[in-house]
N, C-alpha and C positions, 0 to 999 in steps of 0.2 A: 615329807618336807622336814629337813634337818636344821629349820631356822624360823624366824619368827619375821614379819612382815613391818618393815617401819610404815605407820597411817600419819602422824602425824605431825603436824607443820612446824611446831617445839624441836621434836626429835632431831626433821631434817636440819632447822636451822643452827642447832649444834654442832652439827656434823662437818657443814659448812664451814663455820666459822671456824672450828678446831680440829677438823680433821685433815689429814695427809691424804696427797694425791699420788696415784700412780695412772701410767698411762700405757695403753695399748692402740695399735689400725684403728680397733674398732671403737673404742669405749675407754672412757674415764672411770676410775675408783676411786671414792672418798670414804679415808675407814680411821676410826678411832677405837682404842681398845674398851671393850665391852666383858661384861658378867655371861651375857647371853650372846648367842650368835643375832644378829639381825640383820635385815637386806631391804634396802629400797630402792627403787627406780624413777628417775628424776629426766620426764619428756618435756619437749614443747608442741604448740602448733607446728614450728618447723618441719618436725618430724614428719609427717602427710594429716591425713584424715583422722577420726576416731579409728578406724577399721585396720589402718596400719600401724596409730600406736598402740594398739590392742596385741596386733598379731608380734612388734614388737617385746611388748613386754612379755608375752609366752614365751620365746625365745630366750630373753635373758633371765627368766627365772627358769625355766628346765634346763639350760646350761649352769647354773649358779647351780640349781638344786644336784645337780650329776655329780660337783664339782666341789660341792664346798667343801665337801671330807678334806679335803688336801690345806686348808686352814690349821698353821700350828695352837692359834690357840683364839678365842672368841673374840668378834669385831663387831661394830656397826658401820655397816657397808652403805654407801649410795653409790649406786651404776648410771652414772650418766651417756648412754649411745651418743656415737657420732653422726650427724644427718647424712645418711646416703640417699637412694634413689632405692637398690632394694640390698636385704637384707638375709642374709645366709645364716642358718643356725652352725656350721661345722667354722663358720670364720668367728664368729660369737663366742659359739666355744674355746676355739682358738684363744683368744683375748681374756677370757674370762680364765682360762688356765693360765696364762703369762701376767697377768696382772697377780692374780693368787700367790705367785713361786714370787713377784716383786716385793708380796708385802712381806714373807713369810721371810725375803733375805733381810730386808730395811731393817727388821723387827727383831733377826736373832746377831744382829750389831753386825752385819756385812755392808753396812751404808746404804744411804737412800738411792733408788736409781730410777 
């Protein structure tokens, strides 16, 4: 694991409130520049049962964790999924690498997109 896990409700609500969004198909990023890398994941009931946002969030931490190397420089991330029906880890990844290259253009002054 190349990152540090955001637990708490302070953290997210930061994030929230001052952080920048990008978007992809599958999933929303919300990231503000950080000391440390860190990554959270931000479900509802919408999403199904406990069992699917569980298997949910494996998904987008083993695609984040594959993936964050390609970060030019340290974030605090919230990953908000889009509610589907079901859920593919290579589209995940997908998304989780186009949101990455979004921030990394936003961030070395190629504008927000």
């Amino acid at each position: 694991m190349n990152y540090l896990r955001l637990k708490k409700q302070g953290d997210f609500q930061k994030i929230f409130k001052r952080g920048e969004r990008v978007f992809s198909r599958e999933l929303t990023m919300l990231y503000t520049p950080s000391a440390c890398q860190y990554m959270g994941i931000a479900l509802s009931k919408r999403h199904g049962g406990a069992v699917k946002r569980n298997r949910l969030k494996r998904l987008v931490r083993a695609a984040y964790d594959k993936n964050v190397c390609l970060l030019a420089s340290p974030y605090s991330i919230i990953v908000l999924p889009k509610v589907k029906q079901t859920y593919s880890y290579f589209e995940i990844e997908k998304s989780v690498i186009s949101c990455i290259k979004r921030i990394n253009s936003s961030c070395n002054g190629q504008g927000r997109h």
